[in-house]
N, CA, C and O of each residue as an XYZ file, in Angstrom:
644
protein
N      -9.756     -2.574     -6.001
C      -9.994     -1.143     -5.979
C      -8.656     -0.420     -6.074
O      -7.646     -0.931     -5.590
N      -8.625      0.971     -6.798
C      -7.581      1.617     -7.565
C      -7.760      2.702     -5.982
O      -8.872      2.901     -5.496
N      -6.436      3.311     -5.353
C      -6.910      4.281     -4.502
C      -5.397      5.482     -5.216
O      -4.315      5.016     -5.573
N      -5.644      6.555     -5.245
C      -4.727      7.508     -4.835
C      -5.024      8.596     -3.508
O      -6.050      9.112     -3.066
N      -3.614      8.655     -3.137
C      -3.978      9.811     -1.671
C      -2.824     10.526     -1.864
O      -1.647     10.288     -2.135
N      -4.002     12.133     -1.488
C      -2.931     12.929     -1.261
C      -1.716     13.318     -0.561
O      -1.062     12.372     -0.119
N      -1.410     14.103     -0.423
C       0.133     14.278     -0.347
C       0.286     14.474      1.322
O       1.236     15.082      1.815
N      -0.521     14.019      1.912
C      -0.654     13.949      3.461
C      -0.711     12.829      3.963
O      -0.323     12.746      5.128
N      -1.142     11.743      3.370
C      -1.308     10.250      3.536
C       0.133      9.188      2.692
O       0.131      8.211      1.943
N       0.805      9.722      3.087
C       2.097      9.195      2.496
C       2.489      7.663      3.169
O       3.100      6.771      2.581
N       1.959      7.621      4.575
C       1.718      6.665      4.895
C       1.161      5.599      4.441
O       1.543      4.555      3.913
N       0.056      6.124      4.789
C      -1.238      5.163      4.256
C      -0.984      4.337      3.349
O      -1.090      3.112      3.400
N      -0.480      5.297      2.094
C      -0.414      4.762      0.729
C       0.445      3.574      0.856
O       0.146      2.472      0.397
N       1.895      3.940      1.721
C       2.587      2.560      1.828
C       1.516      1.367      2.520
O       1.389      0.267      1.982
N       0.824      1.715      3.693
C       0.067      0.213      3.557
C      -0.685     -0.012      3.121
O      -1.215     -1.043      3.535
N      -1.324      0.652      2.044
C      -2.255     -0.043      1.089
C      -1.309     -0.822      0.116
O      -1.491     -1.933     -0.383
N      -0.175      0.099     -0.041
C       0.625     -0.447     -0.981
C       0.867     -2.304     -0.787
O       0.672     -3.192     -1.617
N       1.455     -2.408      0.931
C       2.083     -3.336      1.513
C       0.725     -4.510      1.532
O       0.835     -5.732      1.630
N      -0.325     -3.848      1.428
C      -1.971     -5.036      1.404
C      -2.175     -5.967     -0.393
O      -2.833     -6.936     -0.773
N      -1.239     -5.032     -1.036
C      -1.272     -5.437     -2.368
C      -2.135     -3.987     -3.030
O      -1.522     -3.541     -4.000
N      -3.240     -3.300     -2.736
C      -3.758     -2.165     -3.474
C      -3.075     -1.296     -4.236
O      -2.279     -0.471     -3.789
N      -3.339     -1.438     -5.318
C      -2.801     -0.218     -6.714
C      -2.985      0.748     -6.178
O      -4.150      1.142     -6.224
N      -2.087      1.518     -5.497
C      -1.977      2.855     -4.554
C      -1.211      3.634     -5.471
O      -0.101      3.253     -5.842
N      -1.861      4.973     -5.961
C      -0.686      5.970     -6.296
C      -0.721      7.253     -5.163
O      -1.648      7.602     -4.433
N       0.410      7.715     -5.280
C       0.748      8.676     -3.852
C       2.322      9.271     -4.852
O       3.193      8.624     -5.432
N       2.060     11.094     -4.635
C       2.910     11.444     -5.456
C       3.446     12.759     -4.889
O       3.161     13.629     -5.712
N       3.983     13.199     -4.030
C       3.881     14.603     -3.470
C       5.776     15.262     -4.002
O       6.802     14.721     -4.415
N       5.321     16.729     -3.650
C       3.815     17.315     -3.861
C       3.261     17.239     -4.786
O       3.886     16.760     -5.732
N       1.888     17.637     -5.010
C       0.832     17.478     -5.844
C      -0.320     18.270     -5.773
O      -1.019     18.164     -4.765
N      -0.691     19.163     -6.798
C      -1.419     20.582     -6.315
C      -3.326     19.788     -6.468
O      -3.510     18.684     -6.980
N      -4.048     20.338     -6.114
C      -5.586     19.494     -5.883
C      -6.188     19.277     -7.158
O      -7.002     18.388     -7.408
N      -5.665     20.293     -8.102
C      -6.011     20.005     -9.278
C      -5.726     18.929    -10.042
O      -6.558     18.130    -10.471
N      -4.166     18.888    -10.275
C      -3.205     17.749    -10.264
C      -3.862     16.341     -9.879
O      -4.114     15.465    -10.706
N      -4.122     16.243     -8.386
C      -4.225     15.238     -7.741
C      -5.715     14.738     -8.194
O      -5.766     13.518     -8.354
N      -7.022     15.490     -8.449
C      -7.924     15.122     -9.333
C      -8.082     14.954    -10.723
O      -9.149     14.575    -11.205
N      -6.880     15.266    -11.535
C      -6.736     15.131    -12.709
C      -6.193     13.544    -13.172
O      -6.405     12.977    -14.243
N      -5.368     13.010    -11.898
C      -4.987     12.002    -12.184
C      -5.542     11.098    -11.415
O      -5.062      9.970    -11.524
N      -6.463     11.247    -10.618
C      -7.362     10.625    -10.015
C      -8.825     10.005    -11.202
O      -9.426      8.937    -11.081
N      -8.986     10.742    -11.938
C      -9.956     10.747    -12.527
C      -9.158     10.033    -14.071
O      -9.928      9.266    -14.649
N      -8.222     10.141    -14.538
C      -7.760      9.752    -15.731
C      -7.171      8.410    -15.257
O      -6.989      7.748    -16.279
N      -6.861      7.839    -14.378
C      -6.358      6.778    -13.394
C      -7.541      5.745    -13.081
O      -7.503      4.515    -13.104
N      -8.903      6.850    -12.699
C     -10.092      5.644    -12.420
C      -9.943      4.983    -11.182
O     -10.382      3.860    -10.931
N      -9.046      6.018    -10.099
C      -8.982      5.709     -8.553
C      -9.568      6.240     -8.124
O     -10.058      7.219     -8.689
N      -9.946      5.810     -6.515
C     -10.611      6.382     -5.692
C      -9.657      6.955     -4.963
O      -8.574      6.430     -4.705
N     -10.223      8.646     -4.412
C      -9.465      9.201     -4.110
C      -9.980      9.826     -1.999
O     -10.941     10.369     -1.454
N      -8.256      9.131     -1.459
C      -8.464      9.723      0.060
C      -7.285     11.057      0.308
O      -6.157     11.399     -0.048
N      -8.156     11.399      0.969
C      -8.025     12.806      1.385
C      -8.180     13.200      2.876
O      -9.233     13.054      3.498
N      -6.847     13.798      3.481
C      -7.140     14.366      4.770
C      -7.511     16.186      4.592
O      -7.793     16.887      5.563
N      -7.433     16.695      3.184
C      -8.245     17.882      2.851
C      -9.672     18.246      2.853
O     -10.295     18.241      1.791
N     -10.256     18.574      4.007
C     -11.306     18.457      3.732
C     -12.387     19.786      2.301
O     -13.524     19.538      1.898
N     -11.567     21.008      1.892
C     -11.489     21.679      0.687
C     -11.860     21.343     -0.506
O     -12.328     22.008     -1.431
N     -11.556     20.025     -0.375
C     -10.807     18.716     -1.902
C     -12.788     18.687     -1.814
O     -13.372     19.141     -2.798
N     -13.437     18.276     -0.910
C     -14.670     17.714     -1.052
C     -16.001     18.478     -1.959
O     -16.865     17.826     -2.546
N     -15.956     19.581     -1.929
C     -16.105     20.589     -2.490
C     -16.413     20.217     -4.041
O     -17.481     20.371     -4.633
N     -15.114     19.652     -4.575
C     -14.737     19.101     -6.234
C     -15.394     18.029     -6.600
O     -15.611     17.209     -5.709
N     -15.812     17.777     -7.765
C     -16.859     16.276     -8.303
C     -15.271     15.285     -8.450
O     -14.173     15.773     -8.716
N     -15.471     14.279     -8.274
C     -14.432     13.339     -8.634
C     -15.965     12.026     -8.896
O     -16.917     11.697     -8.187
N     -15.425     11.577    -10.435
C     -16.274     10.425    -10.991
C     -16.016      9.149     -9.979
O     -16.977      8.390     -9.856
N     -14.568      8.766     -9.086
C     -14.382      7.531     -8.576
C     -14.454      7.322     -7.185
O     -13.938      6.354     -6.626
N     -15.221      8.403     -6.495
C     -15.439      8.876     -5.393
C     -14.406      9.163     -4.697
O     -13.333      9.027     -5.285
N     -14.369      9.611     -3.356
C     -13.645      9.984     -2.524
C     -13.842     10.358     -1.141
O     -14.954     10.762     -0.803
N     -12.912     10.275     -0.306
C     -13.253     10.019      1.459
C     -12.380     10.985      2.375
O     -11.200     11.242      2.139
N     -12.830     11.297      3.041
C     -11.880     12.279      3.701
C     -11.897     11.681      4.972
O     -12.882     11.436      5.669
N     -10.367     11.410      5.271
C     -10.309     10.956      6.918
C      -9.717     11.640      7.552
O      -8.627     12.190      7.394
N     -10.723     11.634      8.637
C     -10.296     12.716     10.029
C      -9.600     12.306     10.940
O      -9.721     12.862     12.031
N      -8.477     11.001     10.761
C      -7.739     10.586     11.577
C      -6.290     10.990     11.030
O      -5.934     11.254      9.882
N      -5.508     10.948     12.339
C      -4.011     11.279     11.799
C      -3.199      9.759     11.954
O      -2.053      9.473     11.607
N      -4.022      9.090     12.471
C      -3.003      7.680     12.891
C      -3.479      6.857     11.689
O      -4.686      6.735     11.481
N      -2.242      6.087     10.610
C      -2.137      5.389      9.659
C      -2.969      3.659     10.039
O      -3.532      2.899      9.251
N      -2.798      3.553     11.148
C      -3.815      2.087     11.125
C      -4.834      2.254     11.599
O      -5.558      1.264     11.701
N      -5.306      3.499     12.068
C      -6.813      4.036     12.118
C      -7.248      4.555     10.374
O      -8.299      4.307      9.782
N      -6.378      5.117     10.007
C      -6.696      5.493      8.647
C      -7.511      4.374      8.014
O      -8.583      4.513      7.425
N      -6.683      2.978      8.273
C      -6.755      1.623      7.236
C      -8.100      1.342      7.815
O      -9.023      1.130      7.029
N      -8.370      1.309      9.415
C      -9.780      0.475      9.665
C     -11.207      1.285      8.816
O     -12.221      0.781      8.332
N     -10.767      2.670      8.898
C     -11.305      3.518      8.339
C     -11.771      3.297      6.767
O     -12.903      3.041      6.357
N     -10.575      3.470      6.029
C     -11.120      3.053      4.763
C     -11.554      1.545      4.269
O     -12.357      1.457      3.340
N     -11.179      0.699      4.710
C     -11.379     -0.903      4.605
C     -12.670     -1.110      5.246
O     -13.469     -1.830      4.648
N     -13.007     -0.604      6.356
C     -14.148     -0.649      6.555
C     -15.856     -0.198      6.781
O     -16.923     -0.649      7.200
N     -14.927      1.648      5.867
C     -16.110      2.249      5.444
C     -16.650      1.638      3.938
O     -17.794      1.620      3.484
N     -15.294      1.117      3.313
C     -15.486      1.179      1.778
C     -16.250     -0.307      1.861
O     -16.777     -0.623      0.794
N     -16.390     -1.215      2.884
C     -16.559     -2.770      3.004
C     -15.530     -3.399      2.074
O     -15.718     -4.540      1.653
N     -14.577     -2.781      1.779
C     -13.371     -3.317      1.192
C     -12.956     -5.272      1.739
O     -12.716     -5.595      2.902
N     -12.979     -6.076      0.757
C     -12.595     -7.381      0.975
C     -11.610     -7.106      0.778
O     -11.224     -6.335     -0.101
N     -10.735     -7.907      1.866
C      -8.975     -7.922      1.806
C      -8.551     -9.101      1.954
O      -8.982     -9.904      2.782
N      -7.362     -9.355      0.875
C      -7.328    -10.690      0.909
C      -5.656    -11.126      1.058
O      -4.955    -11.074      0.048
N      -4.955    -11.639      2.623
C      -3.799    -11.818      2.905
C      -2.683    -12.312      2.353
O      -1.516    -12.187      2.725
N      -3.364    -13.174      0.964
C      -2.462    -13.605      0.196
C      -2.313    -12.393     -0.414
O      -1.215    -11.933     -0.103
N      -3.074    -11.482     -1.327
C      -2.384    -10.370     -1.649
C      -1.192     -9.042     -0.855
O      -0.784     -7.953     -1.259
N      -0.905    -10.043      0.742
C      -0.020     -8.966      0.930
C       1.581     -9.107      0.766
O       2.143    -10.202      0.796
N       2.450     -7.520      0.537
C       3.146     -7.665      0.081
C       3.767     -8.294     -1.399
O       4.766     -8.959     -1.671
N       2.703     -7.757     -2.158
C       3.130     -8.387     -3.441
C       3.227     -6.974     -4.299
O       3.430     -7.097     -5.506
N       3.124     -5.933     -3.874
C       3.939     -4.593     -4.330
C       4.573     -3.957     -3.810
O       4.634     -3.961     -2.580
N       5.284     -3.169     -4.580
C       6.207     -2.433     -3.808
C       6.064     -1.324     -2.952
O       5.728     -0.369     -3.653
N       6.159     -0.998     -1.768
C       5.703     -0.066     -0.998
C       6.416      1.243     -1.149
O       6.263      2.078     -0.259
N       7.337      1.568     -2.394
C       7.749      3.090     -2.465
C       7.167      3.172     -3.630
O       6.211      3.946     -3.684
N       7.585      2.349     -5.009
C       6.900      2.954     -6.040
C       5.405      2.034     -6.939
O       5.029      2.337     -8.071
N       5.053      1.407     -6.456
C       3.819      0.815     -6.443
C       3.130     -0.400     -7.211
O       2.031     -0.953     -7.193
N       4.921     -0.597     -8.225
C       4.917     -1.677     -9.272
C       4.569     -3.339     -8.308
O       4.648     -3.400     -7.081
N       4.294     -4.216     -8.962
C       4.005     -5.446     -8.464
C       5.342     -5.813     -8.458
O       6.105     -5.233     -9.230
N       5.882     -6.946     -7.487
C       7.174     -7.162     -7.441
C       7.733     -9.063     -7.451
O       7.507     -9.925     -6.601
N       8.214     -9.127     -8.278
C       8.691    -10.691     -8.696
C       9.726    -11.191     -7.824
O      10.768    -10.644     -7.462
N       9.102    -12.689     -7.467
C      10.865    -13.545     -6.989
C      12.032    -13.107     -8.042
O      12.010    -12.650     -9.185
N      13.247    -13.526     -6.957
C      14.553    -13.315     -7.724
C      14.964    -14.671     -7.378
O      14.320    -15.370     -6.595
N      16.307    -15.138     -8.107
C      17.137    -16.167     -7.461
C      18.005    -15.718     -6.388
O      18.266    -14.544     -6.649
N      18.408    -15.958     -5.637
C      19.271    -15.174     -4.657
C      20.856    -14.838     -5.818
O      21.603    -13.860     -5.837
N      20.870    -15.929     -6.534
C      22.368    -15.711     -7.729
C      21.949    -14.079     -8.344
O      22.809    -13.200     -8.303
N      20.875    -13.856     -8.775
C      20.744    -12.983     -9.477
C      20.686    -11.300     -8.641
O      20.489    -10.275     -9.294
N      20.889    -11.302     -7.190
C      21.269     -9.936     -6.878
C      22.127    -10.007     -5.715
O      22.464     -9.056     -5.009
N      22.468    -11.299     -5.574
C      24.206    -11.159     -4.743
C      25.209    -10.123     -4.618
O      26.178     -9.905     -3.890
N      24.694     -9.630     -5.479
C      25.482     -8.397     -5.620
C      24.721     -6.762     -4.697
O      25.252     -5.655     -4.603
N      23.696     -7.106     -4.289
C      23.087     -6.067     -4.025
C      22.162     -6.331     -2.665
O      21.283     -5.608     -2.196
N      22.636     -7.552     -2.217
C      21.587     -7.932     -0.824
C      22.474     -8.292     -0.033
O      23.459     -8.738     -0.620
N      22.562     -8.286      1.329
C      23.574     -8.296      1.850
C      23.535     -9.968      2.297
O      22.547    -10.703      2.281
N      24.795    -10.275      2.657
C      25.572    -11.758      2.970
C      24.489    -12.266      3.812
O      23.902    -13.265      3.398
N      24.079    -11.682      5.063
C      23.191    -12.114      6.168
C      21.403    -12.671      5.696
O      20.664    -13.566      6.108
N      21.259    -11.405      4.461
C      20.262    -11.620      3.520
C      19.952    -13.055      2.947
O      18.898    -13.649      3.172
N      20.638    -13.383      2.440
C      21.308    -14.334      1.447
C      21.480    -15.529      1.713
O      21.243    -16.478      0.964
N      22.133    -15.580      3.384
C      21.991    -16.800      4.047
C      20.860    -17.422      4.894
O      20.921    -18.596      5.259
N      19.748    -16.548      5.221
C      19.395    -16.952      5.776
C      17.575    -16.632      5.483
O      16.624    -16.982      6.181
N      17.587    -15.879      4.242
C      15.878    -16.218      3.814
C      16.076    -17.200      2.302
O      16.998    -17.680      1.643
N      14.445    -17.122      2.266
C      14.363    -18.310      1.196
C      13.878    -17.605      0.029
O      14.395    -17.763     -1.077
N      12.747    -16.711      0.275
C      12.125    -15.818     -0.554
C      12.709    -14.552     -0.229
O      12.902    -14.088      0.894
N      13.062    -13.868     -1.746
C      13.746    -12.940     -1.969
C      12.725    -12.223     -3.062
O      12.630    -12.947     -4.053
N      11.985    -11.092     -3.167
C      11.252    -10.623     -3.976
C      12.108     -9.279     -4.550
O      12.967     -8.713     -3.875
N      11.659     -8.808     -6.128
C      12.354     -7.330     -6.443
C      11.388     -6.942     -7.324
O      10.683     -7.506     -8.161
N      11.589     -5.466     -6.784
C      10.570     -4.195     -8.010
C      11.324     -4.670     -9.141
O      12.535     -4.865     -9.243
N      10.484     -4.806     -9.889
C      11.083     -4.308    -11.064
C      11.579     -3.008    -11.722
O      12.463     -3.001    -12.578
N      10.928     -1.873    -11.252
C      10.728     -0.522    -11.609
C      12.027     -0.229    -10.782
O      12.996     -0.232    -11.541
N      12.353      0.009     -9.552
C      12.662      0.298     -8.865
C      13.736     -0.378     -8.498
O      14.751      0.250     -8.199
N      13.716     -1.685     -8.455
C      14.803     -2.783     -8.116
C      14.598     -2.854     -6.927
O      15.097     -3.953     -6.684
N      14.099     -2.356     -5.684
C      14.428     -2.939     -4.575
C      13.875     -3.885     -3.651
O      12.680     -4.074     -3.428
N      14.796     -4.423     -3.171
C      14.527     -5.898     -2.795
C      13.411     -6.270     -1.222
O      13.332     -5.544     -0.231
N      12.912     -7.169     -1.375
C      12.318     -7.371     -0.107
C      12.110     -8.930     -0.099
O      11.861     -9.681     -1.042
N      12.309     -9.239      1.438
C      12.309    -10.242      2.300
C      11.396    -10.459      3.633
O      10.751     -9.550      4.154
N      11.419    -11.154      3.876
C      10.714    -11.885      5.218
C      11.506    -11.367      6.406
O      11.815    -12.303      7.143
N      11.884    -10.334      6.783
C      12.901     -9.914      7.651
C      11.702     -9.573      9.103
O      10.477     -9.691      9.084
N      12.394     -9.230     10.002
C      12.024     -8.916     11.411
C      10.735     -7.491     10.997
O      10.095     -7.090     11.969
N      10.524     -7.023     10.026
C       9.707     -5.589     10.246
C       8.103     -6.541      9.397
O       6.950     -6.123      9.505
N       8.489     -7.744      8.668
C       7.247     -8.585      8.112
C       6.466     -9.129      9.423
O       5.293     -9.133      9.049
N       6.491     -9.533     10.597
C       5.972    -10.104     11.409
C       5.125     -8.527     12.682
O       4.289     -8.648     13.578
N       5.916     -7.121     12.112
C       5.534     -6.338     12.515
C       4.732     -5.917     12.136
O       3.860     -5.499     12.897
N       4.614     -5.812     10.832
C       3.665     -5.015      9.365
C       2.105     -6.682      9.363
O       0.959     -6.763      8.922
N       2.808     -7.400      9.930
C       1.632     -8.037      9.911
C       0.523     -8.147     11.189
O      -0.689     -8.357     11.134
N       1.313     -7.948     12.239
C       0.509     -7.124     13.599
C      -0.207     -6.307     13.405
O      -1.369     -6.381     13.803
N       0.309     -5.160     12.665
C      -0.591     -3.817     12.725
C      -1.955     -4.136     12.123
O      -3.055     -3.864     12.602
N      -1.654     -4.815     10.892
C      -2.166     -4.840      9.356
C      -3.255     -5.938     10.268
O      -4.415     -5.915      9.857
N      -3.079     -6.528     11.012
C      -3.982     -7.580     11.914
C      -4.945     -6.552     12.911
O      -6.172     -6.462     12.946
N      -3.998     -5.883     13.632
C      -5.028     -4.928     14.396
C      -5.966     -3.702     13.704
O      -6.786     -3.013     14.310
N      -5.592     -3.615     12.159
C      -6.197     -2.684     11.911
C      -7.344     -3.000     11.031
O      -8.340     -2.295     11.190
N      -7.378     -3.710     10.345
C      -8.558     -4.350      9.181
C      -9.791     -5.021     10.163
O      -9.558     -5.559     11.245
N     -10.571     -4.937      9.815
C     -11.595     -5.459     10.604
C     -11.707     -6.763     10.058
O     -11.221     -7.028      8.959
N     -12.294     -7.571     10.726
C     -11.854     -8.696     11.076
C     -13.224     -9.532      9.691
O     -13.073    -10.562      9.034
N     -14.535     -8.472      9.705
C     -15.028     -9.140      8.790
C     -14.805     -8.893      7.263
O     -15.426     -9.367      6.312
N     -13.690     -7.975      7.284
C     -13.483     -7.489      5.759
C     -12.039     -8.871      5.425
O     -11.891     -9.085      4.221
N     -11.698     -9.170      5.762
C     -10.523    -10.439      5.737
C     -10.856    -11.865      5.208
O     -11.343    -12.766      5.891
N     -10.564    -11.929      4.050
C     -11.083    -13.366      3.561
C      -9.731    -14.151      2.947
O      -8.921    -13.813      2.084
N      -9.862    -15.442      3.843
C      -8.344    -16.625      3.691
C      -8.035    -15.800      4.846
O      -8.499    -14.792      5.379
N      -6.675    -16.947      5.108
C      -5.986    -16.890      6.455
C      -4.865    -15.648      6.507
O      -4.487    -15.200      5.425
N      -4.470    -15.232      7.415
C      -3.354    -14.749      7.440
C      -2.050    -15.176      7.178
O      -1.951    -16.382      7.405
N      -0.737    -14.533      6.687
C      -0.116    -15.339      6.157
C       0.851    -15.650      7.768
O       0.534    -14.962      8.738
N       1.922    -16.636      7.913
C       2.783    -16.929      8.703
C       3.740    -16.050      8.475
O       4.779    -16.083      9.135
């Protein structure tokens, strides 16, 4: 599933992003805008506007009345019965939304730091964007939340280590 959210869910979008979901998130972005490319995109569109509801959108759309980002997620994952699947996490980029490839560690030595370098194995990069991501201390955090927040029957395969 394709999601875009408006310009209030800036969050969110990063952890859909971080679940693997084709998330676009673009602010600002006027409602028109944001259904124009919602609809030419073929995403489903979330919304903490409740105004926005008002408008036909062909790929539906949800308005959440929560302000907390891992209430947001139980919310949409488990209104939408969204299957989520742990191997898809972290395999995009959480600022600009491209899918993101291993590197060799030779090939951005130049741009990851020494501590980086020595001591992970997997080294991933945007392509779009270039920036790099690792298995660092905030992955074992992002996987807590991302654990407390998905419901437990929308989760298919294991979690990752």
């Amino acid at each position: 599933m394709k999601f875009i959210c408006d310009d209030n869910l800036g969050k969110l979008a990063r952890y859909l992003r971080i679940m693997g979901f084709d998330t676009s998130f673009k602010e600002p972005i006027s409602d028109s805008d944001l259904l124009a490319a919602a609809a030419s995109e073929g995403r489903f569109l979330l919304t903490r506007d409740s105004h926005i509801l008002d408008k036909k959108h062909p790929f539906g759309v949800m308005h959440l009345t929560v302000d907390d980002p891992p209430a947001q997620i139980a919310m949409v994952i488990g209104s939408l019965g969204i299957q989520v699947r742990p191997e898809d996490f972290f395999s995009r980029c959480s600022r600009c939304n491209d899918i993101c490839h291993p590197v060799k560690k030779e090939e951005v030595v130049d741009r990851a730091f020494p501590f980086i370098l020595k001591t992970q194995e997997l080294i991933s990069e945007c392509p779009s964007c270039r920036r790099l991501y690792w298995r660092g201390s905030h992955y074992r955090r992002l996987l807590d939340e991302l654990k407390s927040a998905i419901p437990r029957e929308c989760v298919i395969g294991s979690w990752p280590e």
